[in-house]
N, C-alpha and C positions, 0 to 999 in steps of 0.2 A: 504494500500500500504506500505511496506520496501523497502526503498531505500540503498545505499552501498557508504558510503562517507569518504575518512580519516580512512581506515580498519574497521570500527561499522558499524552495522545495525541500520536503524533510521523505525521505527514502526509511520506511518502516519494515524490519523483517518479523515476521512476528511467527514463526515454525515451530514446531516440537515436532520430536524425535518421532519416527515412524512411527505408523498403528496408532499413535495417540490423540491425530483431529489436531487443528487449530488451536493455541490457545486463545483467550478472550481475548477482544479487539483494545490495543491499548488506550489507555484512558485520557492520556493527558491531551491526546487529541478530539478534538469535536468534530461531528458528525459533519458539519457545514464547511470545513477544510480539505475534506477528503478532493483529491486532487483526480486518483483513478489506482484502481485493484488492479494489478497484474500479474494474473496468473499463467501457469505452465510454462511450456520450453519451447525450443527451435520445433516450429512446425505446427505446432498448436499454442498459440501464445493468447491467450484473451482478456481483453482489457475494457474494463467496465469502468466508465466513468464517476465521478462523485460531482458534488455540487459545487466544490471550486474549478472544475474542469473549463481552461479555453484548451485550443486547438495546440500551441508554442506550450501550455503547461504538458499537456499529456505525451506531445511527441519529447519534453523533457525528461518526463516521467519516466517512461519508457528506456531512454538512453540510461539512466541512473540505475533503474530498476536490471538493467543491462551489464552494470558496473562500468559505463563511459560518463563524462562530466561533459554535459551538453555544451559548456564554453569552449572546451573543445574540438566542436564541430562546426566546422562555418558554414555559414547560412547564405552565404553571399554569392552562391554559384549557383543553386537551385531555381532561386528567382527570377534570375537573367535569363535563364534558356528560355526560349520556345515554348507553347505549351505545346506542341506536336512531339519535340523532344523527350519533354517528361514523360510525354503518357507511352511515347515508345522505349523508353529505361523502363517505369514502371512494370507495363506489360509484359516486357522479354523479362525482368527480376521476378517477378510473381510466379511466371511461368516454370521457369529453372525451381525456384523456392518449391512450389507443388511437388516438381518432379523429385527430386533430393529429398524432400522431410516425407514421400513417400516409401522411402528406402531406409528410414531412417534404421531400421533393426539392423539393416547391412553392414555398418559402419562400427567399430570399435572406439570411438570418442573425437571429441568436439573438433580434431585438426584433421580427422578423415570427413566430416562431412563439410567444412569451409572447403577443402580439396575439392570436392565432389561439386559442390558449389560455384565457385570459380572456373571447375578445369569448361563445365557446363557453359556458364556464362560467355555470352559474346566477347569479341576485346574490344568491339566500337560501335557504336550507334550512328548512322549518318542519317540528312533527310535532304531530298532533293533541293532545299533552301540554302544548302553547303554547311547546315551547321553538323558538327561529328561529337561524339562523344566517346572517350573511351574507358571502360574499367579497371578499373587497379591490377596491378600482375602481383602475383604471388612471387616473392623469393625463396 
């Protein structure tokens, strides 16, 4: 759970040990904070909003919930493309995503299926308007 207090995100694990359920939601948070739940893993990831939820909090949310600090990811290159661009990254990422956390049993841990993910993925996005995109290469 991220909750939204005093302008910060506060990133809450609140787990107990197998077989044992949840424990109670902690307290010193209020109801009307909650930012967004996120639960499960790669491939099933589900994210329920709470009532301090905007769009830039959740997709923070998310990063943190991720163990990444969303200042360190720049925002300033998404916006600028194209929206033909985007929804052609999007589409071919979702795509490969399906295909990959389909096979998820396949895999023996979290750097075989990044692998799987990547070797999948395109290395460039172009559109007839000359704008190109390309994805990260693995080292």
């Amino acid at each position: 759970m991220v909750y939204w207090r005093d302008g910060r995100l506060y990133p809450v694990k609140n787990l107990r040990p197998a077989g044992r359920g949840r424990w109670q939601p902690v307290l010193h948070f209020i109801d009307t904070e909650l930012v967004a739940r996120i639960d499960g893993d790669i491939g099933t990831i589900e994210i329920t909003e709470g009532p301090a939820a905007t769009p830039e909090r959740v997709n923070d949310a998310l990063l943190l919930a991720r163990g990444i600090a969303p200042a360190s990811v720049s925002r300033e290159v998404w916006p600028r493309l194209p929206e033909a661009v985007r929804n052609s990254i999007e589409a071919r990422v979702r795509e490969v995503e399906r295909k990959v956390s389909s096979q998820l049993r396949n895999f023996s841990n979290e750097e075989a299926v990044t692998g799987a993910f990547f070797s999948q993925l395109s290395d460039s996005f172009s559109q007839p308007d000359g704008w190109r995109a390309e994805s990260p290469r693995q080292l």
